[in-house]
C-alpha positions in Angstrom: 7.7 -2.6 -48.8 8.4 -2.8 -52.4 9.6 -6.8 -52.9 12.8 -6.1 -55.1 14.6 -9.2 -55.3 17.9 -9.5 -53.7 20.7 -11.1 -55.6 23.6 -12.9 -54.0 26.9 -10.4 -52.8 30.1 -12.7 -54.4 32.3 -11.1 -51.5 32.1 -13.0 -49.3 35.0 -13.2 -48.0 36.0 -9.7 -48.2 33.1 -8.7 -46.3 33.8 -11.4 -43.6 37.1 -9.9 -43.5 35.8 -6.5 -43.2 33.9 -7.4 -40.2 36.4 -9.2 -37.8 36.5 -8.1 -34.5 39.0 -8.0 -31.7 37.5 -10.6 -29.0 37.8 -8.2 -26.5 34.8 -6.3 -28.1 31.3 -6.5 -27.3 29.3 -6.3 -30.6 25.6 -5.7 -31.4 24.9 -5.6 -35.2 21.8 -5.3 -37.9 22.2 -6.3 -41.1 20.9 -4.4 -43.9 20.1 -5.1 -47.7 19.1 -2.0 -49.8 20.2 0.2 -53.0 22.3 3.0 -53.6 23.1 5.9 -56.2 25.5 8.2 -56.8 24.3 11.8 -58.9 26.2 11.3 -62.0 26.2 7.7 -62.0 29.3 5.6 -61.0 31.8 4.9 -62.8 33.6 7.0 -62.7 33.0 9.2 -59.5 33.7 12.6 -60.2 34.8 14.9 -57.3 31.8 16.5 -55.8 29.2 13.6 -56.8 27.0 12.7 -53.7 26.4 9.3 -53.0 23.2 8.0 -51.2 22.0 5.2 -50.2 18.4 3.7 -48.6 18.3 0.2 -46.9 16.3 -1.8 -44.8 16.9 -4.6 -42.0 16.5 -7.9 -42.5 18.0 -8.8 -39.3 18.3 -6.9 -35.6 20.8 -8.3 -32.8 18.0 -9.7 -29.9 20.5 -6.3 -27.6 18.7 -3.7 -30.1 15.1 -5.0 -28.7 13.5 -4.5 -32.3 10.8 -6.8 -33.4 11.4 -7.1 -37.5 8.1 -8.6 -37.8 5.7 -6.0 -36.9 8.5 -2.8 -36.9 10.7 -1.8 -39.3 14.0 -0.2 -39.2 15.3 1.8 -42.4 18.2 3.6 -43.1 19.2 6.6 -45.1 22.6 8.0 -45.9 23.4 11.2 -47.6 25.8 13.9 -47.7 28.8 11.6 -48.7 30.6 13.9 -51.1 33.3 11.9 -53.3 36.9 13.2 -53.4 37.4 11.1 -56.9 38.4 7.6 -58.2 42.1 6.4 -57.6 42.8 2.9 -59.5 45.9 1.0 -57.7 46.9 -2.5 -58.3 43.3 -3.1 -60.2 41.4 -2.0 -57.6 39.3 1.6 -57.6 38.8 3.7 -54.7 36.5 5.6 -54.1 37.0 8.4 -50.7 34.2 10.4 -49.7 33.7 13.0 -46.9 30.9 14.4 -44.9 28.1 12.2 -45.0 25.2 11.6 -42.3 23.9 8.0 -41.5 20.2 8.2 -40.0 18.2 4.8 -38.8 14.4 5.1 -38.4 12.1 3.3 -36.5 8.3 2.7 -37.8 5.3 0.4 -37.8 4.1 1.4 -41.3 6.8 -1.0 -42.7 6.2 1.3 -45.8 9.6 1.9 -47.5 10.1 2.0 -51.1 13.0 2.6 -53.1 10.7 3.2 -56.5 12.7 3.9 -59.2 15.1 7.6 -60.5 15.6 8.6 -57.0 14.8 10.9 -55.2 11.5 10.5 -55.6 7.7 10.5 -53.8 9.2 7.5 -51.8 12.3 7.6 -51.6 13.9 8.9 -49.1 10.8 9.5 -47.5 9.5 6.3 -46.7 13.0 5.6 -45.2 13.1 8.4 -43.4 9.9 8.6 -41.1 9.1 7.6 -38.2 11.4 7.9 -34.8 14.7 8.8 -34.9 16.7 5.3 -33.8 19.9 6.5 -34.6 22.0 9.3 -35.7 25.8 9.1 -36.7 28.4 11.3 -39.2 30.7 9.9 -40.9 34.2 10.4 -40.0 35.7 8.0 -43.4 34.3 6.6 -46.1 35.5 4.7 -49.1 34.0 2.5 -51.6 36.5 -0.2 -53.6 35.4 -1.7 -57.2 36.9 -4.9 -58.1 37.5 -6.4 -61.2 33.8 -7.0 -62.5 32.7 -3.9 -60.8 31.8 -6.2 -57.5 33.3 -4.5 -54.1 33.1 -3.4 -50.6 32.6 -0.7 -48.5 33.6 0.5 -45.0 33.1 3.7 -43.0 33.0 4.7 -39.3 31.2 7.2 -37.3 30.5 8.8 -34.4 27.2 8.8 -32.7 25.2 11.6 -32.2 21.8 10.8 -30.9 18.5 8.7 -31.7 16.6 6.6 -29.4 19.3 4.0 -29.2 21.9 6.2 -27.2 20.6 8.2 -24.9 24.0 10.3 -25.0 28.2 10.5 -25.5 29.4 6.7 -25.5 33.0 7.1 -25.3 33.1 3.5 -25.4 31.7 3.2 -28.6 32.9 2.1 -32.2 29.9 3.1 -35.1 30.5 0.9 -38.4 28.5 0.4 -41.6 30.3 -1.9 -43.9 29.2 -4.6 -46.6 29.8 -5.4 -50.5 27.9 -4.6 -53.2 27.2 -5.6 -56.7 27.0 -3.3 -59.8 23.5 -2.7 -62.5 25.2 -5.3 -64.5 25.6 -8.3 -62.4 22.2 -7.9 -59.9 18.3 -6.9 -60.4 18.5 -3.1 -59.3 15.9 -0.2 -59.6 16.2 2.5 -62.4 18.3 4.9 -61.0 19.9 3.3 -58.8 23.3 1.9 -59.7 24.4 -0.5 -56.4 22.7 -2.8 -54.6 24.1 -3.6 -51.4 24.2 -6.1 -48.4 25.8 -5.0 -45.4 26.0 -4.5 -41.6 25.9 -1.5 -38.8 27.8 -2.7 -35.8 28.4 -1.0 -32.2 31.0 -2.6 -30.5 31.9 -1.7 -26.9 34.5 -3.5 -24.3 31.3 -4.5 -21.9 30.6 -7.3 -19.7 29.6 -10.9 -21.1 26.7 -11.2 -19.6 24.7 -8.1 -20.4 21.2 -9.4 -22.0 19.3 -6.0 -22.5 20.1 -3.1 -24.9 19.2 -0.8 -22.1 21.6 -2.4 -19.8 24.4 -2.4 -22.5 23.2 1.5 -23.2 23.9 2.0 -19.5 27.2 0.7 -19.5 27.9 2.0 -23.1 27.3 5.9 -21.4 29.3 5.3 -18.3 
């Protein structure tokens, strides 16, 4: 995998806030550092523009049964159309629709963002091996702070990949982080965010389930 260095996120706190749960929620989570572009560049984000985005984890909740050392999951989003900026109160918005997220499993450990995506490996080399999981987006929205730092947040529903084996009625799908803009972080050509983030399942399930194929049992009740 191509070593890009990783800058530091300065929303912290945001994020963290992003991320709280209720504590009647089960939660399994990976986190995920990678790059993302929108065609036609952002800002601004014109109606129409897609937005994609190709990641890697750097870390895999012990429930997901991955070992990070010697398999590696990716992840590729596309199809997020945007429906244009809205600035409020110094903050831009960004809403998108559509939108696919896709999580891969392989032992090549091969992925490469390379720079003007798409291109020879990008998204390939995030997009091979098995099929881990599969999810579309039902919201999206990117929001820009002052300094062109922000967040993200989106939910989805789950439609198949190895780590569901069917409906989970149960289940809440999030992908959420911050991100820093081509001015303030070390980010491929091409790409204009970098970001830092987290997909999280979270379920109502019993304390003291210890296997992701138990908690995809009781997940698919």
């Amino acid at each position: 995998m191509t070593k890009w260095k990783m800058t530091s996120v300065v929303l912290t706190g945001l994020l963290a806030g992003l991320l709280a749960l209720p504590v009647v929620a089960q939660t399994a989570q990976i986190d995920y550092v990678g790059f993302g572009f929108e065609t036609g560049g952002i800002l601004p984000s014109n109606p129409g523009d897609e937005l994609v985005i190709e990641a890697v984890a750097g870390n895999a909740d012990t429930k997901f049964a991955v070992d990070l050392g010697v398999t590696e999951l990716t992840f590729h989003v596309s199809g997020l159309v945007s429906a244009g900026q809205v600035v409020s109160g110094g903050v831009t918005s960004i809403n998108y629709t559509g939108g696919m997220l896709e999580i891969y499993r392989d032992g090549a450990k091969n992925a490469d963002w390379g720079i003007n995506p798409p291109n020879p490996s990008a998204p390939s080399t995030f997009t091979d091996g098995t099929l881990f999981f599969q999810g579309e987006f039902t919201n999206f929205t990117l929001y820009f702070a002052s300094g062109g730092y922000g967040s993200f947040v989106g939910d989805l529903n789950g439609l198949g990949g190895d780590m569901i084996d069917g409906s989970c009625s149960n289940c809440v799908y999030t992908w959420s982080g911050a991100f820093s803009p081509e001015s303030g972080a070390q980010i491929p050509t091409g790409y204009n965010l970098q970001i830092d983030g987290v997909f999280q399942i979270d379920s109502t399930v019993d304390d003291e389930v210890t296997s992701w194929g138990s908690v995809k049992a009781l997940f698919n009740d």
